[in-house]
GULO-628263 format. One record per residue (C-alpha): residue number from 0; residue in one letter; chain; x, y, z. Coordinates in nm, 2 decimals, always signed. Example, Ala and Ser with C-alpha at 12.3 -4.5 7.8 and 13.67 -1.06 7.14 Angstrom:
VOGU pos code unit      X      Y      Z
VOGU   0    a    A  +1.23  -0.45  +0.78
VOGU   1    s    A  +1.37  -0.11  +0.71
This chain:
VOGU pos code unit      X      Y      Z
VOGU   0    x    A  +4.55  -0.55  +3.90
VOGU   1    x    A  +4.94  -0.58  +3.86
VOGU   2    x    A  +4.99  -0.26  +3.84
VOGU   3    x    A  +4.74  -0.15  +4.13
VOGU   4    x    A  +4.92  -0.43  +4.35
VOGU   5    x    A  +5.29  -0.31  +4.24
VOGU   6    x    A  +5.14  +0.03  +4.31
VOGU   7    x    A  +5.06  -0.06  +4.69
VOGU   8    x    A  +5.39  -0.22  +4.73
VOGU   9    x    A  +5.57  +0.05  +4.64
VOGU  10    x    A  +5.37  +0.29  +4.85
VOGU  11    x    A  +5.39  +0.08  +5.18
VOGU  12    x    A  +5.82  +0.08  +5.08
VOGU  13    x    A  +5.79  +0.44  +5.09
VOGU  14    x    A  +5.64  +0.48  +5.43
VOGU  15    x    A  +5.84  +0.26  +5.60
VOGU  16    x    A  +6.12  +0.50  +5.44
VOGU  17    x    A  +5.96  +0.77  +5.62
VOGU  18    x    A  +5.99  +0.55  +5.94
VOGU  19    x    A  +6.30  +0.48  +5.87
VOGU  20    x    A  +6.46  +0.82  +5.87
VOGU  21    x    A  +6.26  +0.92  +6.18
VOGU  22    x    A  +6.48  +0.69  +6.36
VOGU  23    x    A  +6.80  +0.81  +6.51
VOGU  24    x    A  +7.01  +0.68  +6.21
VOGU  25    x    A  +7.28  +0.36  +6.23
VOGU  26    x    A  +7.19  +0.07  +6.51
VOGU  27    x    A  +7.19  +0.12  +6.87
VOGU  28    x    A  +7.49  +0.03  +6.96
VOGU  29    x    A  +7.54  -0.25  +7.27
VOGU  30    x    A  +7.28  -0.50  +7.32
VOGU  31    x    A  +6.95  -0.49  +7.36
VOGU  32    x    A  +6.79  -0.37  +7.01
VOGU  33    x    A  +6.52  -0.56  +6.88
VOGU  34    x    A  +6.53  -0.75  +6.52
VOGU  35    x    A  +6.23  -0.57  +6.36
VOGU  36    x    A  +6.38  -0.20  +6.53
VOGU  37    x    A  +6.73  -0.34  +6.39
VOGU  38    x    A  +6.65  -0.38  +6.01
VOGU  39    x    A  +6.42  -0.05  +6.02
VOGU  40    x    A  +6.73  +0.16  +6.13
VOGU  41    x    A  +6.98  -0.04  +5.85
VOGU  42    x    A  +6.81  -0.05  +5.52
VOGU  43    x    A  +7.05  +0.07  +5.34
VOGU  44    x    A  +7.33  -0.17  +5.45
VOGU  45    x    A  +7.08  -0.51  +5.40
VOGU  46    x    A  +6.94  -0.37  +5.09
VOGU  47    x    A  +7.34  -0.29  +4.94
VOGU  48    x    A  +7.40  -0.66  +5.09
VOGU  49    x    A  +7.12  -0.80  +4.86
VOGU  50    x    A  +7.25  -0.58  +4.56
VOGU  51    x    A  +7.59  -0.72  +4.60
VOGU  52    x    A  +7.46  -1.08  +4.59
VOGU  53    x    A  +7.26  -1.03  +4.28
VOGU  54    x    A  +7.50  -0.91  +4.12
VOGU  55    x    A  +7.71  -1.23  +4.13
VOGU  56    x    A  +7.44  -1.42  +3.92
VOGU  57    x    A  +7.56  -1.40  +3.62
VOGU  58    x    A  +7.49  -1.40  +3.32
VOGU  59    x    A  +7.17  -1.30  +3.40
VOGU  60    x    A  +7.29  -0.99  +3.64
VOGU  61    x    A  +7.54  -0.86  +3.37
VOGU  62    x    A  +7.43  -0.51  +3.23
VOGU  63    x    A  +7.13  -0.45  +3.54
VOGU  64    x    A  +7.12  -0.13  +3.71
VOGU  65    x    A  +7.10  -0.14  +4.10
VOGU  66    x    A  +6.70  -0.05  +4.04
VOGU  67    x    A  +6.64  -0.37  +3.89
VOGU  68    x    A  +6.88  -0.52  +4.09
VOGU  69    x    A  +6.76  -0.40  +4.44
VOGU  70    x    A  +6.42  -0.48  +4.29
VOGU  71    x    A  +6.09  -0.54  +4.55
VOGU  72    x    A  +6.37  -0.55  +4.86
VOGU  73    x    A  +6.23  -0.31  +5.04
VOGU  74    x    A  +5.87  -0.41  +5.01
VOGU  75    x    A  +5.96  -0.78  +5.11
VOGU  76    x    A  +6.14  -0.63  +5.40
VOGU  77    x    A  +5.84  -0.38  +5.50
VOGU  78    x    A  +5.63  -0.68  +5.50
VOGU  79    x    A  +5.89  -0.92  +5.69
VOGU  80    x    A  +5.93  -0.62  +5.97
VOGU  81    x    A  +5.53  -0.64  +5.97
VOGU  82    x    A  +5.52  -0.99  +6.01
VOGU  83    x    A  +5.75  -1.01  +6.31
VOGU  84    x    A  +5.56  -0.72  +6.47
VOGU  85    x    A  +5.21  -0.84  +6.42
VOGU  86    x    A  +4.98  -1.06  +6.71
VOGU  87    x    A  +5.09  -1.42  +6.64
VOGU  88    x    A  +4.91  -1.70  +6.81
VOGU  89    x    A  +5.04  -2.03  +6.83
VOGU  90    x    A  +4.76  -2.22  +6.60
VOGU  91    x    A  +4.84  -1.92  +6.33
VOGU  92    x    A  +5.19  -2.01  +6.40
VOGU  93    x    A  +5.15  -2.41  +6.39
VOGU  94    x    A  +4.95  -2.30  +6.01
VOGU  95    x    A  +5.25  -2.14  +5.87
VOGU  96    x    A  +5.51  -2.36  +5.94
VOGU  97    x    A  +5.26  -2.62  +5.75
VOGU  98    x    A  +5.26  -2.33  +5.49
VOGU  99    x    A  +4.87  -2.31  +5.51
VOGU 100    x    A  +4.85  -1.94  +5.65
VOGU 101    x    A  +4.58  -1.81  +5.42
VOGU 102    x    A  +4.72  -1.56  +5.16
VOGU 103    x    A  +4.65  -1.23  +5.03
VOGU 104    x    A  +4.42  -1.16  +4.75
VOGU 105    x    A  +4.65  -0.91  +4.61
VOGU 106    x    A  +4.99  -0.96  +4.45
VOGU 107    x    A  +5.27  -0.96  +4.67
VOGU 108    x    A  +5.58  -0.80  +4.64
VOGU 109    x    A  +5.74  -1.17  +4.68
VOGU 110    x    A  +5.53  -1.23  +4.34
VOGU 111    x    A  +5.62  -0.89  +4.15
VOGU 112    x    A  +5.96  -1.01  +4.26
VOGU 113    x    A  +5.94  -1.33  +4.13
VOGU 114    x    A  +5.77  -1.21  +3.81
VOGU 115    x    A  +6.03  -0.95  +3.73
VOGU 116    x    A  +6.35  -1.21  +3.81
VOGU 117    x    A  +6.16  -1.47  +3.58
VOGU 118    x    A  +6.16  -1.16  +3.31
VOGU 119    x    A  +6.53  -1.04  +3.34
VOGU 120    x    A  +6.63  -1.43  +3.28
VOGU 121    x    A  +6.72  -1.54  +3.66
VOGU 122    x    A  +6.62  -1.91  +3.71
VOGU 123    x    A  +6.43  -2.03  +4.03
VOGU 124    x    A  +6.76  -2.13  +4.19
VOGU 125    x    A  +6.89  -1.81  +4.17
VOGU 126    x    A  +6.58  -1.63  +4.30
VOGU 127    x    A  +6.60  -1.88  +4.59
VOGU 128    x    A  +6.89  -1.76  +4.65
VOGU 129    x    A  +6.86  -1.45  +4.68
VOGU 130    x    A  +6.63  -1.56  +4.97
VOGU 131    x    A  +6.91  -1.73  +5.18
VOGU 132    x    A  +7.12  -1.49  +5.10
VOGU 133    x    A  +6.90  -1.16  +5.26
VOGU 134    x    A  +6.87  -1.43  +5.56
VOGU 135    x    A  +7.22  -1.47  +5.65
VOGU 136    x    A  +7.28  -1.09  +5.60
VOGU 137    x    A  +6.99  -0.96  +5.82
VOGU 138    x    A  +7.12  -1.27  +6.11
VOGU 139    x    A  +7.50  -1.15  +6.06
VOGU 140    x    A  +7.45  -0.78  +6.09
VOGU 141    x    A  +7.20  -0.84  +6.35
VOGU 142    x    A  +7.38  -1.07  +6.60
VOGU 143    x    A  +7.68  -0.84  +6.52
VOGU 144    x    A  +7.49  -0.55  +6.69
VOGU 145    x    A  +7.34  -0.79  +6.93
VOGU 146    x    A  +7.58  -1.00  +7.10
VOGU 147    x    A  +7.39  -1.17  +7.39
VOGU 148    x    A  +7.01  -1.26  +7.26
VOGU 149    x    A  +6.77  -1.34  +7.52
VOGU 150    x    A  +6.39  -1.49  +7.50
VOGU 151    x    A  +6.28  -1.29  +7.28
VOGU 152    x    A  +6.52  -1.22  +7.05
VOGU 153    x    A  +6.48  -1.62  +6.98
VOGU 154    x    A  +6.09  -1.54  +6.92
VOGU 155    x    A  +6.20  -1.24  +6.69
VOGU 156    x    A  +6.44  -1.47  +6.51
VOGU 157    x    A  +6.18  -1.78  +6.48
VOGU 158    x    A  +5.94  -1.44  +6.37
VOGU 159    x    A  +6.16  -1.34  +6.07
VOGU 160    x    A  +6.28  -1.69  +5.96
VOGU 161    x    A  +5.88  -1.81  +5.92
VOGU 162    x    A  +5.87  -1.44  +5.76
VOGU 163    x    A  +6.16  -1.53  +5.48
VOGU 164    x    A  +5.99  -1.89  +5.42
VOGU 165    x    A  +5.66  -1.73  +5.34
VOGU 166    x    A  +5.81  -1.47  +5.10
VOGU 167    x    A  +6.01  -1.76  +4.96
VOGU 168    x    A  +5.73  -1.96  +4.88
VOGU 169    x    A  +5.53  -1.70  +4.75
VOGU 170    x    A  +5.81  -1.66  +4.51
VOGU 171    x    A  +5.82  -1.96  +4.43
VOGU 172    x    A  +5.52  -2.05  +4.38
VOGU 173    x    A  +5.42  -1.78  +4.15
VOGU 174    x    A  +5.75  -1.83  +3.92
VOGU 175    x    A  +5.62  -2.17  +3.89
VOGU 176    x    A  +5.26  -2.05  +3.78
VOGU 177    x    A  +5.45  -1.83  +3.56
VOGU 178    x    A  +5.70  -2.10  +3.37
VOGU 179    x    A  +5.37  -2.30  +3.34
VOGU 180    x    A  +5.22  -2.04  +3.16
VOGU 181    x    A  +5.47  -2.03  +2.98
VOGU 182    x    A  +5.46  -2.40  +2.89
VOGU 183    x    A  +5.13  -2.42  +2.81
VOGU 184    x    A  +5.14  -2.11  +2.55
VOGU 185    x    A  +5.47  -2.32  +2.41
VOGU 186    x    A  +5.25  -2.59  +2.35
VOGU 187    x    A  +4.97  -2.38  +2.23
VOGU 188    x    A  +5.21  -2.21  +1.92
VOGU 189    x    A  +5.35  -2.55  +1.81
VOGU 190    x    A  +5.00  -2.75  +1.80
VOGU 191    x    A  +4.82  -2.50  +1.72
VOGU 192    x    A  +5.00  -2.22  +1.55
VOGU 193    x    A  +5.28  -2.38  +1.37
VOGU 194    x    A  +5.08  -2.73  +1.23
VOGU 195    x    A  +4.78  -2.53  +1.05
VOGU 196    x    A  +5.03  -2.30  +0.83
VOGU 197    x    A  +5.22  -2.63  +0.78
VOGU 198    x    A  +4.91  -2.82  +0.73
VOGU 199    x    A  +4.84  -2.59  +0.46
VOGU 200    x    A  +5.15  -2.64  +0.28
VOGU 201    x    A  +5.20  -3.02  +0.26
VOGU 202    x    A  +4.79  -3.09  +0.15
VOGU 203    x    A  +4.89  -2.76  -0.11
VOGU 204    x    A  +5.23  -3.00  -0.22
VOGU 205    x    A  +4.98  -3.31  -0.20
VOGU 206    x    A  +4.76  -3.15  -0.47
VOGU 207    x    A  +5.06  -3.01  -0.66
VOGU 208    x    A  +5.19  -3.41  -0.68
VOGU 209    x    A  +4.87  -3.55  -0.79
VOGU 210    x    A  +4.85  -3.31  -1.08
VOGU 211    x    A  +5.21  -3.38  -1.17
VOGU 212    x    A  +5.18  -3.11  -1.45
VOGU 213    x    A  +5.60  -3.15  -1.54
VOGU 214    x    A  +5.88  -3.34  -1.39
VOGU 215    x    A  +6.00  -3.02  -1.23
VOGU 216    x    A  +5.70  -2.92  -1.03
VOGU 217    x    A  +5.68  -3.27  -0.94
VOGU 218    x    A  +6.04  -3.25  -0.78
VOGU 219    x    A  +5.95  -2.93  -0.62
VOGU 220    x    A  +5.63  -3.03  -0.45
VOGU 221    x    A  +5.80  -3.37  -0.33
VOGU 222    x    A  +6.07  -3.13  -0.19
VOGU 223    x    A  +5.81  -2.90  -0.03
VOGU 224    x    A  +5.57  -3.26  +0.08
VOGU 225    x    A  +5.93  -3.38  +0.25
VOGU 226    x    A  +6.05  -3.06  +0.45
VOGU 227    x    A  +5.69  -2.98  +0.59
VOGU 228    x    A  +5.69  -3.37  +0.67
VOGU 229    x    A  +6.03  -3.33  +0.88
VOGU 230    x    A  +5.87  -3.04  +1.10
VOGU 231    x    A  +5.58  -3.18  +1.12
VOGU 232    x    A  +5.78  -3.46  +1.31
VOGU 233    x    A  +6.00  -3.20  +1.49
VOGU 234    x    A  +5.69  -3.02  +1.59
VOGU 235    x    A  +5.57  -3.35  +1.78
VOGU 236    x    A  +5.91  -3.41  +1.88
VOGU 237    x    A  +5.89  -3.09  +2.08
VOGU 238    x    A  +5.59  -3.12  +2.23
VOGU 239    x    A  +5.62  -3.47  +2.38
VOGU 240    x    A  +5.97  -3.33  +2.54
VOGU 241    x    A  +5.81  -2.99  +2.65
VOGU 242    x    A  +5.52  -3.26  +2.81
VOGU 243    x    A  +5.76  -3.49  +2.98
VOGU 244    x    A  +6.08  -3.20  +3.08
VOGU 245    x    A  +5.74  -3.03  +3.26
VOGU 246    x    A  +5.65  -3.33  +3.45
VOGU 247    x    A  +5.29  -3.37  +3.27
VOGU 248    x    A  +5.40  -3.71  +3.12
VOGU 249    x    A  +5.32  -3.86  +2.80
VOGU 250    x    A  +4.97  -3.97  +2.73
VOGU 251    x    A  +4.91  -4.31  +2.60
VOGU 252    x    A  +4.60  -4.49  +2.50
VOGU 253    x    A  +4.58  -4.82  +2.63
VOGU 254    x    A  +4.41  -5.05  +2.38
VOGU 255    x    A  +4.46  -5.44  +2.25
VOGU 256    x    A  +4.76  -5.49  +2.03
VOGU 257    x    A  +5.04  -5.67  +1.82
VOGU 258    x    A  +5.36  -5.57  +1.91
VOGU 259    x    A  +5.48  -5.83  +1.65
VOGU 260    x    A  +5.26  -5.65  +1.38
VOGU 261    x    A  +5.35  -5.31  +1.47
VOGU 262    x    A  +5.68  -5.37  +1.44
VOGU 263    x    A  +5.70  -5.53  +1.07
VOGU 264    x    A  +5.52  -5.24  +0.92
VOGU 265    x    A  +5.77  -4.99  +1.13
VOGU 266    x    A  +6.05  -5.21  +0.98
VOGU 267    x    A  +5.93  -5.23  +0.64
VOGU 268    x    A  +5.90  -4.83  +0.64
VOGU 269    x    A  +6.24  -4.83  +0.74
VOGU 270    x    A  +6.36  -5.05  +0.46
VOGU 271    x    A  +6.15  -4.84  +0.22
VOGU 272    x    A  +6.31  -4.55  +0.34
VOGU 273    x    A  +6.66  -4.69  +0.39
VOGU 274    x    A  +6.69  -4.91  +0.05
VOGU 275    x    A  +7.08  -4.94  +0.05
VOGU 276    x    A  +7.04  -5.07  +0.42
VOGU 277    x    A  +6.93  -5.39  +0.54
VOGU 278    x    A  +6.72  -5.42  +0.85
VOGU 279    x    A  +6.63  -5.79  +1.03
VOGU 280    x    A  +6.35  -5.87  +1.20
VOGU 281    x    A  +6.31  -6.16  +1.46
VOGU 282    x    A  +5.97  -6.22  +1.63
VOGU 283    x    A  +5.96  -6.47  +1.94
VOGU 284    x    A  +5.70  -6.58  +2.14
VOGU 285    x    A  +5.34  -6.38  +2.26
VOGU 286    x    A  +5.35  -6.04  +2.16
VOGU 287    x    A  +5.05  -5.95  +2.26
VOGU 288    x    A  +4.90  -5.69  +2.52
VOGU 289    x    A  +4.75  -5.34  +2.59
VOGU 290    x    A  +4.97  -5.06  +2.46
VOGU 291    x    A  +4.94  -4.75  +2.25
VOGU 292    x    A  +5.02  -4.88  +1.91
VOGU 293    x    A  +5.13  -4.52  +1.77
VOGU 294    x    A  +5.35  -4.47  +2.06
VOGU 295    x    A  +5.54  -4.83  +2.06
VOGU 296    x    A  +5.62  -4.70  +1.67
VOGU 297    x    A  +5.72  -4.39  +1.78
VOGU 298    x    A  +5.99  -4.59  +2.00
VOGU 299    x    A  +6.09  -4.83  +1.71
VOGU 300    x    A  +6.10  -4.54  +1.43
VOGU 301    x    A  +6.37  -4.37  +1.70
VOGU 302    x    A  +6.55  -4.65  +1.79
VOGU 303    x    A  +6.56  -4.80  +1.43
VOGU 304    x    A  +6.67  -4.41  +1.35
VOGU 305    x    A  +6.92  -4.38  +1.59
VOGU 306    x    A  +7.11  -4.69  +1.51
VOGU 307    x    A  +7.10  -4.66  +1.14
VOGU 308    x    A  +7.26  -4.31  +1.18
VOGU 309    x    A  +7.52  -4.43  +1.44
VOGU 310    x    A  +7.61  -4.81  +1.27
VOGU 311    x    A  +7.87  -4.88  +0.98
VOGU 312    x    A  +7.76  -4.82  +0.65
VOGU 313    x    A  +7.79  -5.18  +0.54
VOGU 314    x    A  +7.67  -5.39  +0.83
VOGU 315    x    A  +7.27  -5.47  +0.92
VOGU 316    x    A  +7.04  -5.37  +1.18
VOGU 317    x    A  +6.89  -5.67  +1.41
VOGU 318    x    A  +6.49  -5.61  +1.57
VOGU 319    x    A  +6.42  -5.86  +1.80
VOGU 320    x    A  +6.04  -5.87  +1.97
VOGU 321    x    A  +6.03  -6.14  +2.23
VOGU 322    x    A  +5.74  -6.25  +2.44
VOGU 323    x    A  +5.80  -6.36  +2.77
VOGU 324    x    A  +5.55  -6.41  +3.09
VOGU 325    x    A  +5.50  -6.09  +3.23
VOGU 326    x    A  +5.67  -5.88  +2.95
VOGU 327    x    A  +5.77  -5.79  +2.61
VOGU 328    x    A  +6.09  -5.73  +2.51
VOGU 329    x    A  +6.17  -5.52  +2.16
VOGU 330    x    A  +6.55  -5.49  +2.15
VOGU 331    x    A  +6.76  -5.32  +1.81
VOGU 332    x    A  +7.11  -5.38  +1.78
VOGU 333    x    A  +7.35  -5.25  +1.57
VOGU 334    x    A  +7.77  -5.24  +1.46
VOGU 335    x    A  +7.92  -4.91  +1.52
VOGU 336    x    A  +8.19  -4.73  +1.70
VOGU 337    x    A  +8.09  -4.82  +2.06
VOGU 338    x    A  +7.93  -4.55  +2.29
VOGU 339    x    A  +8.19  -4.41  +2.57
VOGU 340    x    A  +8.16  -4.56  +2.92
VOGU 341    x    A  +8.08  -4.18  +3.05
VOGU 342    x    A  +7.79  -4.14  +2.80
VOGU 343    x    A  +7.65  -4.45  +2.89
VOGU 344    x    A  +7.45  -4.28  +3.20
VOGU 345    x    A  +7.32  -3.94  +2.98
VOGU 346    x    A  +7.24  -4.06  +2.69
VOGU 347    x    A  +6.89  -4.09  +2.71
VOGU 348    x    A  +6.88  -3.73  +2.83
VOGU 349    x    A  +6.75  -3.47  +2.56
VOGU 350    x    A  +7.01  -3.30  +2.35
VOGU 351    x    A  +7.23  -3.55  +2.41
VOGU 352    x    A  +7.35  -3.67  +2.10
VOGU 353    x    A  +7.71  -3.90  +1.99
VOGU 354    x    A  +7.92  -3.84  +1.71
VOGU 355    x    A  +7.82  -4.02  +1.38
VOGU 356    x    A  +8.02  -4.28  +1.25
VOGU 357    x    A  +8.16  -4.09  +0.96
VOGU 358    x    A  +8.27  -3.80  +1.20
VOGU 359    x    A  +8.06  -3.54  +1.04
VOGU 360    x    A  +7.91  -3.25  +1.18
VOGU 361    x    A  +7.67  -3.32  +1.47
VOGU 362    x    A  +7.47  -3.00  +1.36
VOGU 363    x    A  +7.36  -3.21  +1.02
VOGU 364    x    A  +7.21  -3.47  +1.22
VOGU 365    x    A  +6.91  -3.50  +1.44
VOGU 366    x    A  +6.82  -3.28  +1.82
VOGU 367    x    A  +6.93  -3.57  +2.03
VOGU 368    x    A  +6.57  -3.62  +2.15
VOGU 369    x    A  +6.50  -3.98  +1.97
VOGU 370    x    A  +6.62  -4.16  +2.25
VOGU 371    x    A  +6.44  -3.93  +2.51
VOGU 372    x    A  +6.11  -3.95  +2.38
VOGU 373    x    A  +6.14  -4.30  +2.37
VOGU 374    x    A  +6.29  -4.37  +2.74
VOGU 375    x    A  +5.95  -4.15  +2.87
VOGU 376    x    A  +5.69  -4.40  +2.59
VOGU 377    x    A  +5.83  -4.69  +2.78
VOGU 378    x    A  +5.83  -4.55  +3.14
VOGU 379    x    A  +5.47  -4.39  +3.04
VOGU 380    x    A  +5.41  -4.79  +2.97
VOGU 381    x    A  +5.55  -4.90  +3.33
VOGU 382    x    A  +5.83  -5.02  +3.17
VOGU 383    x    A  +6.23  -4.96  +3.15
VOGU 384    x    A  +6.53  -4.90  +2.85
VOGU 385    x    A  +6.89  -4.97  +2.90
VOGU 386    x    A  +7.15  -5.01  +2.64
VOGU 387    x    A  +7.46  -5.21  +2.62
VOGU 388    x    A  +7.75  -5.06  +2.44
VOGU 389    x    A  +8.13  -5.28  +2.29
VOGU 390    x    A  +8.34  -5.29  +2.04
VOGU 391    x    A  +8.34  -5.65  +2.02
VOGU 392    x    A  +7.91  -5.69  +2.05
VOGU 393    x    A  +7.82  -5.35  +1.92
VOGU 394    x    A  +7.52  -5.13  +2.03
VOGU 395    x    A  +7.20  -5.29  +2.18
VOGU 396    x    A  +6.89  -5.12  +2.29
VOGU 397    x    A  +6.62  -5.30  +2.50
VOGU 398    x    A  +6.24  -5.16  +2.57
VOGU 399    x    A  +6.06  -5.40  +2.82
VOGU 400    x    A  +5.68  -5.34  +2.82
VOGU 401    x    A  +5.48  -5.55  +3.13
VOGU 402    x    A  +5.17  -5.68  +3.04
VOGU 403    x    A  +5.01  -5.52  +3.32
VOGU 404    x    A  +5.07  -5.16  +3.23
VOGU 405    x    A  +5.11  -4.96  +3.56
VOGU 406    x    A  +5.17  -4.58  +3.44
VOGU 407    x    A  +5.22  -4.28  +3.64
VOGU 408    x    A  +4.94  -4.12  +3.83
VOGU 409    x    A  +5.01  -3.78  +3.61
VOGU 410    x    A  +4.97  -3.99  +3.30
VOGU 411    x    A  +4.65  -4.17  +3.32
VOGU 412    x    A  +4.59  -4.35  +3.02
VOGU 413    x    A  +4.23  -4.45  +2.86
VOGU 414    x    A  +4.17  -4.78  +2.80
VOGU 415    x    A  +4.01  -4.83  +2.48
VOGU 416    x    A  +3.81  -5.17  +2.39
């Protein structure tokens, strides 16, 4: 169907050609010419126009002949010239400016368009872009030739700006589908694709442990059971940031829990996994509610994480839970070099990682998506993280989960009993 539907494009491109070069040549000159007339008789010069503006968007335009540059132009401007030309009446006029006109069954050329600029690497901005900037060229030549516009040169200009909003949306619209696509077979490969092989390999490590033949293979499968266990977690890690960067949200099951609980066997994990460090726990109050128990460990794995990579070797790690009326409030505080004023604002943004403590090489260290994950758990709970930063009081972060979870309308928890 593609290719039947690029096929039709490209004929209908060709025949207004044909038109084309049955005119007399270059634009009337004086006033007088009409819009649709105007852009028949100067393809060339809109079509080099558009070229010119592709070309500045780099990187993505570096290395492109003027083919793929000049792309589906001439279709979208076939079907612009038809759109100004064709019987309007006002409803059908009132419908597009809603943007309900009833489309095509067949692909566009807005749609191949989009398609290929998604392919060659341009992002929906620049494709947008491109939109505006065949706009302003058509208007500037055109008033250019046409220096006094009357009544209906106003209608032909309304005509061809609902024309270029149509095509634009069509774009758009059809490089979303396609990035959503995308997503979705993203998330198809890593939960699907990736785990089973991986799957495989740590219960395969399991079995060599429990047989324990030599110390050796023992070491080796505890090596193996370790790294699978690390991808595993960046696997997950990726998915929840590919679920919330795409505006899905995080799903959460809502069911009757102990934040209290939840957070002494996340602490003791921590201790067990961090012996030379030494981790407090303080527990305050009611801590009970409706929350997803696996998530609220996900936040206190990432923030327990994050502040024993980013604290001084020597000093302890403080986890406060405090009930209070409408809210909990799971804080962890730490002693490290501070976090810069101007990093305060982005650093619960994904890749967005500090230096560590010891100055080594970010690269050895973690994707910067901890503190991401856990900023969307708590807003998918209705609730909010900040963080304090000092020399003098060190690093504090603070989760506050209401009660009365109220979660996005993309997210829609179950409630389990």
């Amino acid at each position: 169907m593609f290719k039947s539907a690029t096929k039709d494009v490209r004929d209908s491109a060709s025949v207004w050609h044909g038109q084309e070069k049955q005119e007399t040549g270059n634009a009337r000159q004086g006033n007088g010419i009409r819009l649709a007339d105007f852009m028949r008789n100067n393809t060339t010069q809109i079509v080099s126009e558009w070229e010119a503006f592709a070309r500045t968007l780099t990187p993505t335009s570096n290395n492109m002949t003027p083919l793929a540059l000049r792309d589906h132009v001439n279709a979208i401007l076939a079907f612009i010239v038809n759109d100004i030309e064709s019987h309007q009446t006002a409803l059908e006029q009132i419908e597009k400016s809603h943007g309900d006109k009833e489309q095509s069954t067949a692909t566009s050329a807005a749609e191949i368009h989009a398609s290929l600029r998604l392919s060659d690497g341009f992002n929906i901005n620049q494709m947008v872009s491109e939109y505006r900037a065949l706009r302003a060229s058509v208007i500037k030549l055109w008033s250019r030739a046409n220096t006094q516009m009357n009544g209906v040169d106003i209608i032909d200009l309304t005509r061809f700006n609902e024309s270029i909003d149509q095509v634009s949306a069509e774009s758009v619209n059809h490089y979303t589908k396609k990035v959503e696509y995308a997503k979705d077979l993203f998330i198809g490969i890593l939960s699907h694709d990736l785990r089973n092989p991986l799957n495989a390999i740590s219960m395969s490590a399991q079995l060599q442990l429990r047989m324990g033949e030599n110390e050796r293979q023992t070491r080796l499968a505890t090596q193996i059971f370790d790294s699978t266990s690390r991808v595993t977690t960046i696997i997950n890690d990726l998915l929840d940031v590919t679920r919330a960067r795409f505006g899905s949200g995080l799903p959460v099951i809502l069911a009757p829990m102990d934040m209290g609980f939840i957070s002494q066997q996340l602490v003791d994990e921590m201790r067990a996994a961090y012996p030379t460090r030494t981790i407090s726990l303080e527990i305050s109050g009611d801590v009970k509610g409706e929350w997803d128990k696996s998530r609220i460990g996900q936040v206190l794995s990432n923030l327990i994480g994050n502040a024993i990579q980013y604290s001084f070797k020597d000093s302890s790690i403080g986890v406060t839970v405090k009930g209070a009326t409408d809210e909990v409030l799971l804080s962890v505080h730490n002693e490290g070099l501070p976090i810069p004023s101007e990093q305060i604002g982005t650093i619960f943004s994904s890749l967005t990682r500090a230096a560590a403590d010891d100055g080594g090489d970010p690269a050895a260290f973690n994707l910067g998506l901890g503190l991401y994950i856990a900023k969307e758990i708590v807003v998918s709970h209705g609730g909010t993280i900040d963080v304090t930063s000092s020399e003098e009081d060190g690093t504090t972060f603070t989760a506050r989960f209401p009660r009365a979870v109220e979660v996005a309308s993309n997210n829609q928890p179950n409630r389990t009993a």
